[in-house]
N, C-alpha and C positions, 0 to 999 in steps of 0.2 A: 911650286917649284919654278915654273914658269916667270913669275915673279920677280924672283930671287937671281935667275938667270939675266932676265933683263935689265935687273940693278946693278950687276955684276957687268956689263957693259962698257967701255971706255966710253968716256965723256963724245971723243971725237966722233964717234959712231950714230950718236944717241940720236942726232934731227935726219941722219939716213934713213932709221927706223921708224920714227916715229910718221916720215914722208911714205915709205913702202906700209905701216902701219892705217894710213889714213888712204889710201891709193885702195887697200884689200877692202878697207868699209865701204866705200862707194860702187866697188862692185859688189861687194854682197847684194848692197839697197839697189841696184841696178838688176840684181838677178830676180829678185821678189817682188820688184815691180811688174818684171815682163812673165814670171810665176803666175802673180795673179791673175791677170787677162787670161793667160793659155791654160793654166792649172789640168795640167798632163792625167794626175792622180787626184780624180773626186772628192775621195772622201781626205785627202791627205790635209785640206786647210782643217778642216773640221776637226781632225787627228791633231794636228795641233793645238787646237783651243782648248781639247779635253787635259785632264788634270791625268798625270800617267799613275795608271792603274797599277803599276806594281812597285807604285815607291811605299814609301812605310807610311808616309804623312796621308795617306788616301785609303789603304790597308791597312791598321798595327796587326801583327800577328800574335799578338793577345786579344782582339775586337772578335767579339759574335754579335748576331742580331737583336739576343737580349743580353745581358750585361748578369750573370750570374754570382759573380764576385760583389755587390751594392747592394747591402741591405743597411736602410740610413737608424740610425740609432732614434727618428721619434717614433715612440710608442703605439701598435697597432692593436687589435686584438689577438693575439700571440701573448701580448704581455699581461693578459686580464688573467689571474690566478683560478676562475671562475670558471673561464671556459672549460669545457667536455667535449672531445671525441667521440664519445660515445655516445649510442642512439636512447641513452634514457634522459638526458638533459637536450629540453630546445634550444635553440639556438634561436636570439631575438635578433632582429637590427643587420641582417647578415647581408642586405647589398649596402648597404650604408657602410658598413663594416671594410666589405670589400672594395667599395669604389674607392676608401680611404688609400687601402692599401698598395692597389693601382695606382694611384695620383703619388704615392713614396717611390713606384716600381715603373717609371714610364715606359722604358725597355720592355714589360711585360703588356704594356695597357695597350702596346702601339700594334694591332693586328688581331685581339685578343678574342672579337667578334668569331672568328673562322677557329680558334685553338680549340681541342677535342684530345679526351685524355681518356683513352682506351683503358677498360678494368675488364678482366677475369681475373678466373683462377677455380681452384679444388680442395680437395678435402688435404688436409693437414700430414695423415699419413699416409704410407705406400700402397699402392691399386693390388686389388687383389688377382684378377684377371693377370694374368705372367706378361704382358705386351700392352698391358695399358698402360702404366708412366711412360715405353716409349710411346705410345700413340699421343699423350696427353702432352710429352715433348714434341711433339711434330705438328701438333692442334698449335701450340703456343706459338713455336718458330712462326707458323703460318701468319698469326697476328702481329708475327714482331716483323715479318715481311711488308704488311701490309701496311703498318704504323709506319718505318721508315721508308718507303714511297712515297707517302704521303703528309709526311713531317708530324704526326700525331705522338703524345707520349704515352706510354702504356706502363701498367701497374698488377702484377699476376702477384694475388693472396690468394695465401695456401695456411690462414688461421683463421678461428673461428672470431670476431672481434663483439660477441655475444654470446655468453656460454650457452642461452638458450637459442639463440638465430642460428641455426644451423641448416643444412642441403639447400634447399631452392630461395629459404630464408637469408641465408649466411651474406646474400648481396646487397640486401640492404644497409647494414651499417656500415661496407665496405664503400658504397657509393656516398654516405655521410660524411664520413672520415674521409673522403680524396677531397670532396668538394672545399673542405677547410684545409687540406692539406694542399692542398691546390687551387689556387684562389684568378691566379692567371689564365685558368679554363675556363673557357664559357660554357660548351658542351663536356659532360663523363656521357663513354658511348659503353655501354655495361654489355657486354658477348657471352653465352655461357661455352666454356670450355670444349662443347662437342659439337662448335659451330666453327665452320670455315669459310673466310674470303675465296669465294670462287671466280671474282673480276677482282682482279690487281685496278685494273684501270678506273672502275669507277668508281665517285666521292661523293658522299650524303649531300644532298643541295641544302643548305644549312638556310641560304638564302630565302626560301620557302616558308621557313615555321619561326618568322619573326613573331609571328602571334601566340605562337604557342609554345608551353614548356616541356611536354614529354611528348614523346614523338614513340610510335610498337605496330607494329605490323600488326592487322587487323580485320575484321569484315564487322561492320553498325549492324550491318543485316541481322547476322549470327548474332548478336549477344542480344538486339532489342527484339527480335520478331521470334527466334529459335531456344533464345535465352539458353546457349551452350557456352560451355565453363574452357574450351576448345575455339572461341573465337578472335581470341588475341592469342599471343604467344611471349611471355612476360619474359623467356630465357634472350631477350635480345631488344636492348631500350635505351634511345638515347633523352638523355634528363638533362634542364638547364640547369647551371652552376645557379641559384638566386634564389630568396627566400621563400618564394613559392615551393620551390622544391623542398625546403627544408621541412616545411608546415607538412605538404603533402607526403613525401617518407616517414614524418610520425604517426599519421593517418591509416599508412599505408601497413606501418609494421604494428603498430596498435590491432590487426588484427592477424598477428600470426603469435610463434607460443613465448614471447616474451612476456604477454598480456595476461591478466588474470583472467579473461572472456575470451580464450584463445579455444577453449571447448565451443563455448556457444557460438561464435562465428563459424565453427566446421557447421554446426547444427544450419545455420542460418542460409551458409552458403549452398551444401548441401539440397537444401529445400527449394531454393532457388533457382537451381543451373540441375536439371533433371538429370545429365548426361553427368553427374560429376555423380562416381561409385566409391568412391574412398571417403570416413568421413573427416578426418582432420582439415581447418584449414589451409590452403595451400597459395604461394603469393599470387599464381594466375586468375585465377577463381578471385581472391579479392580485387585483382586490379577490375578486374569484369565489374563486378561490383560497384565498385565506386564511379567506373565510367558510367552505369547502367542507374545507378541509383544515389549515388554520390551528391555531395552539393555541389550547386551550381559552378561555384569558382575552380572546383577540382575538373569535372567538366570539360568545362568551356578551353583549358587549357591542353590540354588531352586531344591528340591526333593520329586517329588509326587509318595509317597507310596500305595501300592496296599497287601502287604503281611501279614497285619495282621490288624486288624479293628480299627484305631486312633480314624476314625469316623465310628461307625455301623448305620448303618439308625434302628432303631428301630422295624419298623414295623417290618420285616424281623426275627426280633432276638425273640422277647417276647414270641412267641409259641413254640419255641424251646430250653425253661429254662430246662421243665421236661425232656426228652430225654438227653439234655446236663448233667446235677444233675445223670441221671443214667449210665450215661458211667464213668463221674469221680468216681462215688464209686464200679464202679467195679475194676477200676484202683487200688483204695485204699482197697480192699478185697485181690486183690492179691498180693499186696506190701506191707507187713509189718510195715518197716518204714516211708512208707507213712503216715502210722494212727497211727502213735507213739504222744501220748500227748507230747509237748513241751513247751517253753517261744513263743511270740508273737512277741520276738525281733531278732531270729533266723531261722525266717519264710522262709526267703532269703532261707534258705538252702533244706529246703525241696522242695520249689520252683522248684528250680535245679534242683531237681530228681526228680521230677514230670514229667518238662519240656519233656525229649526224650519219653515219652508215650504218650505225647499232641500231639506233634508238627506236626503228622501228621494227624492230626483230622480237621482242617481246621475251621477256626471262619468264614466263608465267608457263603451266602445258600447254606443249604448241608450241612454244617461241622458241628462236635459234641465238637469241642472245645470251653471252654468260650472265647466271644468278648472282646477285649480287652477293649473298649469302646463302650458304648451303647449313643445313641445321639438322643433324641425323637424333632429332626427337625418336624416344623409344629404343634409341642401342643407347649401352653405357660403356664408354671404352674401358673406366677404370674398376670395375668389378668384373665385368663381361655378362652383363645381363641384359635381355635385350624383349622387346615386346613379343608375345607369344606368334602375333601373324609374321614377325620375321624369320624364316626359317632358316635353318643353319649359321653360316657363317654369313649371309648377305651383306647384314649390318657391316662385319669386315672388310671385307671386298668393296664395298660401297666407299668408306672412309677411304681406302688405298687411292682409290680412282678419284675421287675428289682431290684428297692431298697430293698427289701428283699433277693434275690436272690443273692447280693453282701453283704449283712447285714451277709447271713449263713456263708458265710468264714470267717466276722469278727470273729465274735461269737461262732465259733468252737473254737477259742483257747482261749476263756472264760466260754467253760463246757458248750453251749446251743446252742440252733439252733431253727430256726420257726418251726409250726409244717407243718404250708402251706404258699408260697410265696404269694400266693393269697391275706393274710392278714398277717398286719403289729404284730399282736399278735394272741395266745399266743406263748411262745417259752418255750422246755423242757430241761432237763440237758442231754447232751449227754454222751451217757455210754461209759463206759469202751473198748477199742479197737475198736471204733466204726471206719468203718462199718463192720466190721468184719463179719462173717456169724456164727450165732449163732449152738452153740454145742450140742446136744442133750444129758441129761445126760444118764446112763442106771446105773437103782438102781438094 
């Protein structure tokens, strides 16, 4: 418009303007000169070289990190009429397969070391116990709390994808099927349903088991010197996306009752692992197995952790919520930006700086750090049956105070918090610099 105005001009006007025209240029460059030497506002040159963050050419507001909408039309294994989902056909060729498919999916290749694709889930129909599907919804939320903290994606089945893989079974083909369903995951972190994130803040150091492909809470001791069927804890295992894994889950489920040796393996295991009373075989007792007597390559691959709680036994944890709650807010009284209010998406970071005042607190008995996992082995929320040394309702009350007790660091950086873990409500708005230690005025 400006433009259009100035052509609009009478002739006679026009070397007026264009003199006041060339007059404003030279002070501008007179301004920017004497700018740069004094540059009043630091970062303001530097603000200018940058590219502005909220125009569209810098942002499109159709752009995410991977590009979900681009699947190129050349042919991957997707198109092979052959392939099977299912855990009775192997699967050959399957990093080859997948590296393929990455190199069509670069959006997905580009970070794909760190991506991790959380699986539960339950039985198919409704809990018998009257308050277990909700428990079993509040088990989930908890993982889907935890997943988006942490950018992870998660996948809760609730069918059997083995008529014969069913209860402790049912996980295997489930972790089959995502792996090719999901080919952009490097780690499936497999949880069982009656387990909960009891630290929001802490993240699997992935960084660590470049060596290795299945990663389970553990004690060597126990299964080589005690040979106890009780020395790993199979309801909680993070497995690499890669052909090892695949080899090694038909291995794995080869000895549960898809197999026509599904009797003689309970016999085998049975004999083996003294402390195991039941005789069918069962997936913890194999995995023991094949760490303990397995071959070599299964093995060597195979990393049983002891340094922070994958799997916490429960009992042990739940009386020691208040004691823990009061160390982390002394932590946060004398760290500032510990209890700085922030986004929910940046949580990562404070994390971090939390981290070197935890770490030697210890999640183990005895330690005042949150467990990283809490794992109520022996209650069953969705029948309501529970091991016979747990009396009464404990199992319950146990789960409340956990799930709440993981619910308070949601819900901090939503302005609220429980008033007691004890019970699921009510919850109040947390104040300003909380937990800060309150100021006394003097009028």
């Amino acid at each position: 418009m400006a433009h259009n105005v100035f052509r609009a001009k009478q002739q006679s006007s026009s070397s007026r303007d264009k003199s006041l025209f060339l007059a404003a240029i030279v002070a501008l460059l007179l301004v920017c000169a004497i700018w740069s030497f004094t540059d009043p506002f630091p970062n303001f040159s530097n603000f200018l070289s940058k590219q502005n963050v909220t125009s569209p050419e810098y942002c499109p507001p159709d752009r995410e990190a991977v590009d979900r909408r681009y699947d190129p039309p050349e042919k991957t294994f997707y198109d092979d009429p052959e392939l099977s989902y299912t855990i009775n056909k192997p699967i050959k060729n399957w990093d080859e397969k997948r590296i393929q498919w990455l190199k069509l999916h670069p959006s997905f290749a580009a970070g794909r070391a760190n991506r991790v694709l959380l699986l539960t889930g339950s039985q198919p129909t409704p809990c018998k116990y009257p308050i277990g599907d909700h428990l079993l919804l509040r088990f989930f939320k908890n993982k889907v709390d935890y997943c988006r903290i942490h950018g992870y994606d998660i996948f809760y089945g609730n069918t059997f994808l083995h008529p014969k893989m069913r209860s402790y079974w049912a996980k295997i083909p489930l972790v089959r099927a995502a792996m090719l369903a999901h080919p952009e995951s490097e780690w499936i972190l497999w949880i069982d349903s009656d387990a909960i994130f009891t630290d929001m803040d802490f993240k699997i150091p992935l960084h660590k088991y470049k060596d290795y492909n299945f990663i389970v809470h553990g004690w060597p001791d126990l299964i080589f010197k005690k040979k106890s069927w009780v020395a790993i804890n199979a309801g909680i295992f993070l497995i690499r996306n890669c052909q090892w894994s695949m080899d090694f889950l038909d291995v794995w489920a080869n000895m549960g009752p898809k197999s026509p040796e599904y009797k003689q393996w309970g016999k085998i295991l049975r004999s083996t692992f003294k402390d195991k009373t039941f005789p069918e075989s069962d997936d913890q007792s194999a995995l023991s197995y094949i760490i303990m007597k397995g071959e070599e390559k299964w093995r060597s691959k195979i990393h049983a952790i002891t340094d922070y709680s994958l799997h916490g036994y429960w009992l042990g944890i739940v009386d020691r919520f208040d004691n823990i709650t009061g160390n982390y807010v002394k932590i946060d009284r004398d760290v500032p930006k510990l209890r700085r209010r922030h986004a929910e998406a940046v949580s990562e970071s404070y994390a971090a700086a939390r981290e070197p005042l935890v770490a030697e607190g210890g999640d183990w008995k005895g330690g005042w750090r949150r467990p990283f996992i809490t794992h109520f082995t022996g209650c069953q929320p969705c029948s309501g049956d529970h091991a016979a040394e747990y009396v009464g309702d404990k199992c319950w009350v146990g789960m409340e105070r956990a799930l709440n007790f993981a619910d308070n660091q949601v819900l901090r950086n939503f302005g609220f918090m429980h008033d007691d873990i004890k019970s699921n409500s009510p919850v109040s708005p947390v104040t300003f610099d909380f937990p800060a230690e309150e100021v006394e005025e003097f009028v």
